[in-house]
MISE-972594 format. One record per atom (N, C-alpha, C): atom name; residue in one letter; x, y, z. Coordinates in Angstrom, 3 decimals. Layout:
BEGIN
<site><atom>CA</atom><rest>a</rest><u>X</u><v>Y</v><w>Z</w></site>
...
//
This chain:
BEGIN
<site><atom>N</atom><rest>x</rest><u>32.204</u><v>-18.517</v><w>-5.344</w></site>
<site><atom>CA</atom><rest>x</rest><u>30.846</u><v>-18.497</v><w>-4.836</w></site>
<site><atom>C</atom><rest>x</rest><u>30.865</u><v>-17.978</v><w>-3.406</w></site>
<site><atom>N</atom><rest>x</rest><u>29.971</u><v>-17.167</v><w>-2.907</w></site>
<site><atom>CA</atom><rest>x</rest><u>29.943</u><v>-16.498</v><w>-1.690</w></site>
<site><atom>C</atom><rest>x</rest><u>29.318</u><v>-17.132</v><w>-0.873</w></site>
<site><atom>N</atom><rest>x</rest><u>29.947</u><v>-17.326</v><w>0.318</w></site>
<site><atom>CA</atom><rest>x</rest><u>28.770</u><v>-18.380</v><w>1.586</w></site>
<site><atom>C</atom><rest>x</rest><u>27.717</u><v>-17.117</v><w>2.305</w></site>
<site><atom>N</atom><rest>x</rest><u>26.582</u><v>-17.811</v><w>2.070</w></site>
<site><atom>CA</atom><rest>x</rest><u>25.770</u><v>-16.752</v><w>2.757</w></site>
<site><atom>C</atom><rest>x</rest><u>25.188</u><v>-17.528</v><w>3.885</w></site>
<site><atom>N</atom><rest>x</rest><u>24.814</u><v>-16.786</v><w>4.998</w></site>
<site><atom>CA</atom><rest>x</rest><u>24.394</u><v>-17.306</v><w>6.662</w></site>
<site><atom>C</atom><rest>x</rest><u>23.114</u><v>-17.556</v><w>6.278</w></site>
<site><atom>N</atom><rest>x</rest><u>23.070</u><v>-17.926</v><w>7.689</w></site>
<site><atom>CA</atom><rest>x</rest><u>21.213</u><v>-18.435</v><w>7.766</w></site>
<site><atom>C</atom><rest>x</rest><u>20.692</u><v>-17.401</v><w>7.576</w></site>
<site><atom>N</atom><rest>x</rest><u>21.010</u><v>-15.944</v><w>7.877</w></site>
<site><atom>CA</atom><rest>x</rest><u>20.025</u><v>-15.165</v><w>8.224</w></site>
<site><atom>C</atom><rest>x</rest><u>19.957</u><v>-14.336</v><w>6.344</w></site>
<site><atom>N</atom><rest>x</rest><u>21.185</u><v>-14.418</v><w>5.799</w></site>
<site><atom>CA</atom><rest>x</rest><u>20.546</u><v>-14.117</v><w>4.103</w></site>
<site><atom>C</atom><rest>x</rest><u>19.975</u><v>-15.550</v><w>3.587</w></site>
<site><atom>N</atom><rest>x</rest><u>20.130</u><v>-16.629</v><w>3.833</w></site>
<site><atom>CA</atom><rest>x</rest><u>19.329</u><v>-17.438</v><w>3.369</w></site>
<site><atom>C</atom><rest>x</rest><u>17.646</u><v>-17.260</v><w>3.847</w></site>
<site><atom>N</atom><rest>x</rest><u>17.598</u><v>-16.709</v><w>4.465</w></site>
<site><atom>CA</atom><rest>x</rest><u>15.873</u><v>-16.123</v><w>5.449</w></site>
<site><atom>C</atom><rest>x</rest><u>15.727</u><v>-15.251</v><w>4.286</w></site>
<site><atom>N</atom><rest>x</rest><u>16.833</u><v>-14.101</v><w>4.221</w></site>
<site><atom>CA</atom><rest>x</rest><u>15.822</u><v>-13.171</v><w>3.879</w></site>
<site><atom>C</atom><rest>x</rest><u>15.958</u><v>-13.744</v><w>2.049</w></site>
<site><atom>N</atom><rest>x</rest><u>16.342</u><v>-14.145</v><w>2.056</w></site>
<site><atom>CA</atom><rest>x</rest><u>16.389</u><v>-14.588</v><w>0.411</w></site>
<site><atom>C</atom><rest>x</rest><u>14.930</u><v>-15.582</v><w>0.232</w></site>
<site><atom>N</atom><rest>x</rest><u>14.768</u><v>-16.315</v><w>1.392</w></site>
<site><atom>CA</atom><rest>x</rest><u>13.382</u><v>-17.156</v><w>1.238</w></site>
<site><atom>C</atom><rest>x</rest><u>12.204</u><v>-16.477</v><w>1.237</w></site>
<site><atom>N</atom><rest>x</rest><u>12.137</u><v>-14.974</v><w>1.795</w></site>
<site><atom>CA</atom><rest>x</rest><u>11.049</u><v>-14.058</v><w>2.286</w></site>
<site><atom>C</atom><rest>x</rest><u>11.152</u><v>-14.083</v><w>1.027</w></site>
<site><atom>N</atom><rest>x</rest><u>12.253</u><v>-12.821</v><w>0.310</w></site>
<site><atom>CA</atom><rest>x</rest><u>12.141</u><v>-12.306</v><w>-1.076</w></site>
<site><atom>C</atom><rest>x</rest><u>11.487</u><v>-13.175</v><w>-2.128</w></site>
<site><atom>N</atom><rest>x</rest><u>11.995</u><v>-14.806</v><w>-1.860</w></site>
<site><atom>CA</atom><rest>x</rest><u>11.000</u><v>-15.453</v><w>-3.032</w></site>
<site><atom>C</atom><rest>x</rest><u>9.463</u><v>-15.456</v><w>-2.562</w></site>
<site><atom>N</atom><rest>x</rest><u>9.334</u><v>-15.952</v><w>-1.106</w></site>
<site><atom>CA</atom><rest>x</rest><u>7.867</u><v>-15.966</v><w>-1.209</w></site>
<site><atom>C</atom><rest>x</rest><u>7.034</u><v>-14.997</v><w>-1.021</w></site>
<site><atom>N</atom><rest>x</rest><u>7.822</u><v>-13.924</v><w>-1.104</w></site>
<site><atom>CA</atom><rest>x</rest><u>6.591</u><v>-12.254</v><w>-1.331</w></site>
<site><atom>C</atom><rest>x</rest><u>6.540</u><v>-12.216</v><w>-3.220</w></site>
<site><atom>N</atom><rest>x</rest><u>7.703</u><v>-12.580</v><w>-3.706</w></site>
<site><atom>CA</atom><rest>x</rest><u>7.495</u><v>-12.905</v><w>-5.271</w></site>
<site><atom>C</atom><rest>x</rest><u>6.379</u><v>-14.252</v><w>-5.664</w></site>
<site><atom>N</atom><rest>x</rest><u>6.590</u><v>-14.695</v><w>-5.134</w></site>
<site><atom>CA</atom><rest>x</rest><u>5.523</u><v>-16.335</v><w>-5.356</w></site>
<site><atom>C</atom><rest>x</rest><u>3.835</u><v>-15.323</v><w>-4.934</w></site>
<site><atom>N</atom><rest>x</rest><u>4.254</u><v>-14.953</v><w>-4.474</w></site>
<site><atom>CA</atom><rest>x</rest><u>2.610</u><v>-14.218</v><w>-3.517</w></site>
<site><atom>C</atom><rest>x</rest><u>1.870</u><v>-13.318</v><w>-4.755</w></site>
<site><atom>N</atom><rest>x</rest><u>2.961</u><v>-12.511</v><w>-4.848</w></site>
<site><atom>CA</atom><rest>x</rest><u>3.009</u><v>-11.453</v><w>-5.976</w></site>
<site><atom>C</atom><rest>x</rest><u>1.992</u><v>-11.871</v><w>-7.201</w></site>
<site><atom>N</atom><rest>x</rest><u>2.822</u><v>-13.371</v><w>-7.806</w></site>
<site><atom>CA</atom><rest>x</rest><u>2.656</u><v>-13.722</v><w>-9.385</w></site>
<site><atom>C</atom><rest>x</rest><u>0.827</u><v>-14.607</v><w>-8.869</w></site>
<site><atom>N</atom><rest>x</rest><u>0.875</u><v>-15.213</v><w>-7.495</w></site>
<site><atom>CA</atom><rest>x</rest><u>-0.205</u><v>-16.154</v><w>-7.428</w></site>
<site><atom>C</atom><rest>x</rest><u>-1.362</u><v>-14.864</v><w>-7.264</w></site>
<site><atom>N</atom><rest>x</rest><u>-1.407</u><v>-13.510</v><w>-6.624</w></site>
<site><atom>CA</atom><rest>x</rest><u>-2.426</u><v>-13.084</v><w>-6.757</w></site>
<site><atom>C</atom><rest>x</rest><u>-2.635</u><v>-11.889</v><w>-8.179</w></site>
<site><atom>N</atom><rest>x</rest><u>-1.712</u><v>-12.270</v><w>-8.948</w></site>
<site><atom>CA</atom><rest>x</rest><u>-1.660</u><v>-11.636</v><w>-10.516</w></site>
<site><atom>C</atom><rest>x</rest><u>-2.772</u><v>-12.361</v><w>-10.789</w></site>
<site><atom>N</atom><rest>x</rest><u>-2.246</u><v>-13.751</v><w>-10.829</w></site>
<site><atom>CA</atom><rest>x</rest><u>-3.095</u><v>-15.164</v><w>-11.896</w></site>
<site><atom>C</atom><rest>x</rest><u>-4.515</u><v>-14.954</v><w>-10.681</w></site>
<site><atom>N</atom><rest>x</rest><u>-5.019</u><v>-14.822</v><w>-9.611</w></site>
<site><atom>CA</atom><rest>x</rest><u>-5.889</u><v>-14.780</v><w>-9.086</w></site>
<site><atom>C</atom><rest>x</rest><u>-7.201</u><v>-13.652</v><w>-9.798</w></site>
<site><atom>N</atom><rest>x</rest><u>-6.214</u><v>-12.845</v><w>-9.955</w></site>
<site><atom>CA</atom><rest>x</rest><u>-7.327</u><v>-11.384</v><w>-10.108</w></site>
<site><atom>C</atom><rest>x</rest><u>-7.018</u><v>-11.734</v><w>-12.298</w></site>
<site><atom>N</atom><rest>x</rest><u>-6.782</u><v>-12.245</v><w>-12.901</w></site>
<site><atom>CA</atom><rest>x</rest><u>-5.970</u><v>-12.371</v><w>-14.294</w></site>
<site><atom>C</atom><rest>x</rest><u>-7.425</u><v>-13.315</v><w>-14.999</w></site>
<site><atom>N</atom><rest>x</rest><u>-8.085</u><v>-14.228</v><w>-13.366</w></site>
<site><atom>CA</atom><rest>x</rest><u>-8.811</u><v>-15.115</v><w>-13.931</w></site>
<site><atom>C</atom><rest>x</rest><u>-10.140</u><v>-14.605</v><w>-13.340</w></site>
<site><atom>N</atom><rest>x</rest><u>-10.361</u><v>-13.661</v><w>-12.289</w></site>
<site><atom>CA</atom><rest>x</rest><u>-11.638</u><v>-13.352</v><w>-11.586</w></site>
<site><atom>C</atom><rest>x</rest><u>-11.732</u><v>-12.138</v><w>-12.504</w></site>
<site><atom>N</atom><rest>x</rest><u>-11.053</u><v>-11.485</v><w>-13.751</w></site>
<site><atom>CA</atom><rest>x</rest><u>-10.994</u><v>-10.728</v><w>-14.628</w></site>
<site><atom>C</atom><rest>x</rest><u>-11.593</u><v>-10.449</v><w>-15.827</w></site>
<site><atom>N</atom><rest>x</rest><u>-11.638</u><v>-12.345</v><w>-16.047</w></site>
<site><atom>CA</atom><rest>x</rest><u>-12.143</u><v>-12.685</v><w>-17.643</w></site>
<site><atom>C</atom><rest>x</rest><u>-13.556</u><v>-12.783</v><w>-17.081</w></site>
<site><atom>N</atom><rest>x</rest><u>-14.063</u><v>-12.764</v><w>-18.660</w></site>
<site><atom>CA</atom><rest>x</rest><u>-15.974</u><v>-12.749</v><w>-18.837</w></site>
<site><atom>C</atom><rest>x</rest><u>-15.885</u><v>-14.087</v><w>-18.344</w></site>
<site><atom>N</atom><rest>x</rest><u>-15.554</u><v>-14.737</v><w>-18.323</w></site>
<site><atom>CA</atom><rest>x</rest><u>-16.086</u><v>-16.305</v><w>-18.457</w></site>
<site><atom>C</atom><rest>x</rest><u>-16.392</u><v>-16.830</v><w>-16.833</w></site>
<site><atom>N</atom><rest>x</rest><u>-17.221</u><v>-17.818</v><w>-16.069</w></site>
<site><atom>CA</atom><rest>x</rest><u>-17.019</u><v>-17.618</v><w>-14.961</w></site>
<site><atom>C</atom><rest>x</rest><u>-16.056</u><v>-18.852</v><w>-14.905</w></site>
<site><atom>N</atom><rest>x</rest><u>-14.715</u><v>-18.449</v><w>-13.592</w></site>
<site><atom>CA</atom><rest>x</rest><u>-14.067</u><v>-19.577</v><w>-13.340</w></site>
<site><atom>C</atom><rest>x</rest><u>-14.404</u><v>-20.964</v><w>-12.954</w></site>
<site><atom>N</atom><rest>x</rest><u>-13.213</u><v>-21.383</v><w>-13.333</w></site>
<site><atom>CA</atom><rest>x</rest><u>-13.696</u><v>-23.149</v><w>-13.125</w></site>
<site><atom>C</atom><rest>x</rest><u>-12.971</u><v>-23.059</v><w>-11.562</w></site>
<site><atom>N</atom><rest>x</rest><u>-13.369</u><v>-24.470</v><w>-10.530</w></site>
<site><atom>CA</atom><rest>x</rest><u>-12.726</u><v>-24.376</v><w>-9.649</w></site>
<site><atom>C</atom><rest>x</rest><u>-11.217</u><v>-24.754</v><w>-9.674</w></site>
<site><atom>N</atom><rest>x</rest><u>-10.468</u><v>-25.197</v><w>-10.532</w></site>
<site><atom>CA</atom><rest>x</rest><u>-9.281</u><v>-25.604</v><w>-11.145</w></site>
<site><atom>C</atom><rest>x</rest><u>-8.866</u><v>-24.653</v><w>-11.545</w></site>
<site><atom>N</atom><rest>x</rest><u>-8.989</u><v>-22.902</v><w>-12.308</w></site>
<site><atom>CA</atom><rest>x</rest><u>-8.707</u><v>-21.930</v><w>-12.692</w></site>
<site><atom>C</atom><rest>x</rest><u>-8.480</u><v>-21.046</v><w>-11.235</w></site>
<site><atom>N</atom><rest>x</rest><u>-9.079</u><v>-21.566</v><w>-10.369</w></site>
<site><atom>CA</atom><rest>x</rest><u>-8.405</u><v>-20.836</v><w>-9.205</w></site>
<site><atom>C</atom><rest>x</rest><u>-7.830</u><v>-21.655</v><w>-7.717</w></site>
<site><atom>N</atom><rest>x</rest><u>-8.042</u><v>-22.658</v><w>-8.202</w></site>
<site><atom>CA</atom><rest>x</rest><u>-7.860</u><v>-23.606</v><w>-6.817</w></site>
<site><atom>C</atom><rest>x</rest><u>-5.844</u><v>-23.746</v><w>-6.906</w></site>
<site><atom>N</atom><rest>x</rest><u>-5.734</u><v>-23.987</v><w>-8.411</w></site>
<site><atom>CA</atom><rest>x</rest><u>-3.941</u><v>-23.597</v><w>-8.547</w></site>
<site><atom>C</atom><rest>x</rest><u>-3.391</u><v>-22.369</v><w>-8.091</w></site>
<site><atom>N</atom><rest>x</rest><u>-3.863</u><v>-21.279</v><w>-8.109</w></site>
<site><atom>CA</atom><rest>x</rest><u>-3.616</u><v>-19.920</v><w>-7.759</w></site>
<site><atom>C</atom><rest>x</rest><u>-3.796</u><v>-19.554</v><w>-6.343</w></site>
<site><atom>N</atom><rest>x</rest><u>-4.241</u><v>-19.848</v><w>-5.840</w></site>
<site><atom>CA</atom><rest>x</rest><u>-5.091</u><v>-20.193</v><w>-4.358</w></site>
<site><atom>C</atom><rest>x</rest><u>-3.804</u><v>-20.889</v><w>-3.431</w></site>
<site><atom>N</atom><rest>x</rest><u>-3.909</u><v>-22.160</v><w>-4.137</w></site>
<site><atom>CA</atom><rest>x</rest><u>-2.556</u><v>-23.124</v><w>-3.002</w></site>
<site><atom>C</atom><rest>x</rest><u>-1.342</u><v>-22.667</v><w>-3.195</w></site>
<site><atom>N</atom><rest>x</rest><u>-1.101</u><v>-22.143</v><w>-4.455</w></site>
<site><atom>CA</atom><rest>x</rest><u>0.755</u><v>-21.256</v><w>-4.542</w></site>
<site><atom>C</atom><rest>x</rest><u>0.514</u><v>-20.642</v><w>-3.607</w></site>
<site><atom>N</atom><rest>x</rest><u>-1.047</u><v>-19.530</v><w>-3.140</w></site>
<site><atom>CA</atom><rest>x</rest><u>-0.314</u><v>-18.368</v><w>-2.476</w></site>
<site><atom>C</atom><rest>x</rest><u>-0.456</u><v>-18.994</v><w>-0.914</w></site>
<site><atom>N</atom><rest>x</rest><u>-1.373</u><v>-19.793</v><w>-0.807</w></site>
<site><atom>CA</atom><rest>x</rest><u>-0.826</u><v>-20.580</v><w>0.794</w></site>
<site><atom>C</atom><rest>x</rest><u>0.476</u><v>-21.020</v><w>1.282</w></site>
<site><atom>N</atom><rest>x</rest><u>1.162</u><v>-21.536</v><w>-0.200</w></site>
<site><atom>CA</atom><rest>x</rest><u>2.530</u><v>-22.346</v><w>-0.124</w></site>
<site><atom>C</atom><rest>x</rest><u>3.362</u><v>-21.176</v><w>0.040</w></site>
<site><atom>N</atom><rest>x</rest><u>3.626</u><v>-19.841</v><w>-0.574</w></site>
<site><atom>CA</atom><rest>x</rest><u>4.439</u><v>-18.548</v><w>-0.231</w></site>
<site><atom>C</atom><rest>x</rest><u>4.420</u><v>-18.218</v><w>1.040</w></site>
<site><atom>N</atom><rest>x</rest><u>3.013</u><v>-17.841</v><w>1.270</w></site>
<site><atom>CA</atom><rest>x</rest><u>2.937</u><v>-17.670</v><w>2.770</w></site>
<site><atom>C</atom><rest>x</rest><u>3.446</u><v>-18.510</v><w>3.687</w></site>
<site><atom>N</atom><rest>x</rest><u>3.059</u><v>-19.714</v><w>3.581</w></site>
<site><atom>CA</atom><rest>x</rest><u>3.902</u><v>-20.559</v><w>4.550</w></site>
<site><atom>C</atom><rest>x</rest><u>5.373</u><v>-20.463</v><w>4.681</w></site>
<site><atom>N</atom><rest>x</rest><u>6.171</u><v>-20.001</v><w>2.999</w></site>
<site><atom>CA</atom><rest>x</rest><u>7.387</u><v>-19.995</v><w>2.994</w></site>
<site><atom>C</atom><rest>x</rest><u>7.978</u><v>-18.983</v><w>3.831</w></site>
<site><atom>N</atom><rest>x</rest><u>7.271</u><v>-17.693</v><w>3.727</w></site>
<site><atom>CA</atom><rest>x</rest><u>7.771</u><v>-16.445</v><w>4.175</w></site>
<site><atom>C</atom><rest>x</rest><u>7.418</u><v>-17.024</v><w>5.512</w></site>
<site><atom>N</atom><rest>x</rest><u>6.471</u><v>-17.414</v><w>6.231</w></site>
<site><atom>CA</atom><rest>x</rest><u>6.407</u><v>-18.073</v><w>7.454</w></site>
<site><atom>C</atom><rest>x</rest><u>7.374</u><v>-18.623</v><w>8.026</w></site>
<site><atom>N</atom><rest>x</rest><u>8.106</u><v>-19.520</v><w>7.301</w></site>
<site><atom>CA</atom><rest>x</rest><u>9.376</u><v>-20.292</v><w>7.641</w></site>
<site><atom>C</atom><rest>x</rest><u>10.343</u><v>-19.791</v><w>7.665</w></site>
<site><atom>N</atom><rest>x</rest><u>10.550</u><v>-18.578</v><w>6.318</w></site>
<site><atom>CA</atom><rest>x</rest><u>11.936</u><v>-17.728</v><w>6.305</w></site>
<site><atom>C</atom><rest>x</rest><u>12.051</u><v>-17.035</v><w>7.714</w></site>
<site><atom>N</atom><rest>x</rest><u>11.023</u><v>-16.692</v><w>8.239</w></site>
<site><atom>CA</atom><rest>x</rest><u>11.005</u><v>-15.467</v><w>9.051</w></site>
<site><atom>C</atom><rest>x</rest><u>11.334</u><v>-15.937</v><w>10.079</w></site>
<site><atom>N</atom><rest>x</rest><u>10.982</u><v>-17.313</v><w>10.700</w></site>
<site><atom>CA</atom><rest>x</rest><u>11.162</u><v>-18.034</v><w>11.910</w></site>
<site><atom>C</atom><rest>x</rest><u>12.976</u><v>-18.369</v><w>11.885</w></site>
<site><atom>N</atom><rest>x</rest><u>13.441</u><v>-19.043</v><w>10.862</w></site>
<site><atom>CA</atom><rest>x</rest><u>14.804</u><v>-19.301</v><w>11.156</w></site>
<site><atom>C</atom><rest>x</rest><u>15.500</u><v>-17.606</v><w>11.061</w></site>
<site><atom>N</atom><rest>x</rest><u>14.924</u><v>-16.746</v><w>10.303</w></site>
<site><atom>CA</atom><rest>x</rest><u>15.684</u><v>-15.398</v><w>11.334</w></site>
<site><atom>C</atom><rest>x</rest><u>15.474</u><v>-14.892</v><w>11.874</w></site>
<site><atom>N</atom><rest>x</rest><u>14.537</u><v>-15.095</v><w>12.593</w></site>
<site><atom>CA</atom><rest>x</rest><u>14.295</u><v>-14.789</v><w>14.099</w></site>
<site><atom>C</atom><rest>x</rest><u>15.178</u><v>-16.057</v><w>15.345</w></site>
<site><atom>N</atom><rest>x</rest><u>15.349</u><v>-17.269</v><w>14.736</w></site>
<site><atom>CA</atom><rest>x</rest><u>16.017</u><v>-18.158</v><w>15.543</w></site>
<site><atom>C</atom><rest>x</rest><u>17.789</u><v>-17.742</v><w>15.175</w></site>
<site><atom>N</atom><rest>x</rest><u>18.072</u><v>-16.884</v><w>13.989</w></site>
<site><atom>CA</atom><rest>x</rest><u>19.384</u><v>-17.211</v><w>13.693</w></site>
<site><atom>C</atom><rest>x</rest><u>19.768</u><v>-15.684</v><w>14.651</w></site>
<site><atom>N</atom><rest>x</rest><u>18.769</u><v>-14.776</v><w>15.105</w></site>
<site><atom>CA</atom><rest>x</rest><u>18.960</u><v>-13.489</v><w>15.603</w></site>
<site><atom>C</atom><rest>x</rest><u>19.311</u><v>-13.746</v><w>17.060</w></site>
<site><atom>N</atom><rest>x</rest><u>18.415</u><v>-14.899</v><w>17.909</w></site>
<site><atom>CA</atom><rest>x</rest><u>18.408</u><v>-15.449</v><w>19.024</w></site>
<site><atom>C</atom><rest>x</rest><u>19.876</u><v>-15.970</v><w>19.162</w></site>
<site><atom>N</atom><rest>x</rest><u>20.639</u><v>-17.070</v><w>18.213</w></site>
<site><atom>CA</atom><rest>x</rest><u>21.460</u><v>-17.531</v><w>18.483</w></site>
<site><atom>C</atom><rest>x</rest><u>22.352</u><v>-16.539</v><w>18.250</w></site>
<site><atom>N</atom><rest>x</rest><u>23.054</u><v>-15.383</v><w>17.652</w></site>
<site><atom>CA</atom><rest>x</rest><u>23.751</u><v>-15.112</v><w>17.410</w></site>
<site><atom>C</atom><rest>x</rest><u>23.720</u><v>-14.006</v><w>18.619</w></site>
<site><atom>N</atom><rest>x</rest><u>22.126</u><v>-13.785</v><w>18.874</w></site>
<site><atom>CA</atom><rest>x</rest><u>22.410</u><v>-12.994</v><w>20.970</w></site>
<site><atom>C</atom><rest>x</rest><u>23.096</u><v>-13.745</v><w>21.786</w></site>
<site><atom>N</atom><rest>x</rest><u>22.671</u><v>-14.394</v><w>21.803</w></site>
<site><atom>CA</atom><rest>x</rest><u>23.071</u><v>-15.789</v><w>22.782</w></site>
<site><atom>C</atom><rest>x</rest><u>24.703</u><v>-15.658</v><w>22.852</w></site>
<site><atom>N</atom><rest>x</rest><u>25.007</u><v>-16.240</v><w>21.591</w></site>
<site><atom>CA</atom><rest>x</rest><u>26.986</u><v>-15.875</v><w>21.153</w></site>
<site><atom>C</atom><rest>x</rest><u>27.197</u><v>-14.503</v><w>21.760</w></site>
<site><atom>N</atom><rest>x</rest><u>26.769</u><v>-13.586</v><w>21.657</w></site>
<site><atom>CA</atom><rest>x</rest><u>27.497</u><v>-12.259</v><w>22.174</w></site>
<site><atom>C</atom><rest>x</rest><u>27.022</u><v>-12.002</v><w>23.934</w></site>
<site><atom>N</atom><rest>x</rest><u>26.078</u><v>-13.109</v><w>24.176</w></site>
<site><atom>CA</atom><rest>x</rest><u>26.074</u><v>-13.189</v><w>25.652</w></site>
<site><atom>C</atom><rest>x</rest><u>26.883</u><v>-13.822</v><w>26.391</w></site>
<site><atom>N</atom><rest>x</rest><u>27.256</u><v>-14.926</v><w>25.948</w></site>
<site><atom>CA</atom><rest>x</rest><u>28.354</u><v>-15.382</v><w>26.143</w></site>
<site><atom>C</atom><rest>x</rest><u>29.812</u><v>-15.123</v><w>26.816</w></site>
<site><atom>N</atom><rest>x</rest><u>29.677</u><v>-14.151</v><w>24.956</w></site>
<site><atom>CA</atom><rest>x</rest><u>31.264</u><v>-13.639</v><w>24.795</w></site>
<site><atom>C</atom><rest>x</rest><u>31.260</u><v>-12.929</v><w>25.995</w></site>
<site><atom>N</atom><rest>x</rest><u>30.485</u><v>-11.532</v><w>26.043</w></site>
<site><atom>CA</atom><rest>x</rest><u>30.387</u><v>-10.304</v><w>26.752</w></site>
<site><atom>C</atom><rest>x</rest><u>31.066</u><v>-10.793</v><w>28.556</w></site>
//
């Protein structure tokens, strides 16, 4: 098994939550699609996934931006 750093664990968290984003505004437009008019439960699930992605990619992005800082920091150091 391969150890991966903080900073592929970031971008591996982006990659899921641009995929989570992806599938929640499929099911968004999948249900504002059909004849029928939505229930607020037919979109209120679709709705909070894509808040919860966003937040994720929010979070991925911050620890690599903090893992970019620390690893300046180390070569300020060194230098």
């Amino acid at each position: 098994m391969a150890i991966i750093g903080f900073s592929g664990q970031a971008l591996n968290g982006i990659q899921r939550g641009m995929e989570d984003l992806q599938r929640s505004a499929a099911e968004v437009g999948r249900v504002e699609r059909s004849n029928v008019a939505p229930s607020t439960g037919e979109l209120a699930q679709p709705l909070v996934a894509q808040m919860e992605a966003a937040r994720q990619v929010e979070a991925s992005a911050m620890v690599l931006q903090a893992d970019d800082g620390v690893l300046g920091s180390l070569l300020d150091v060194r230098a």
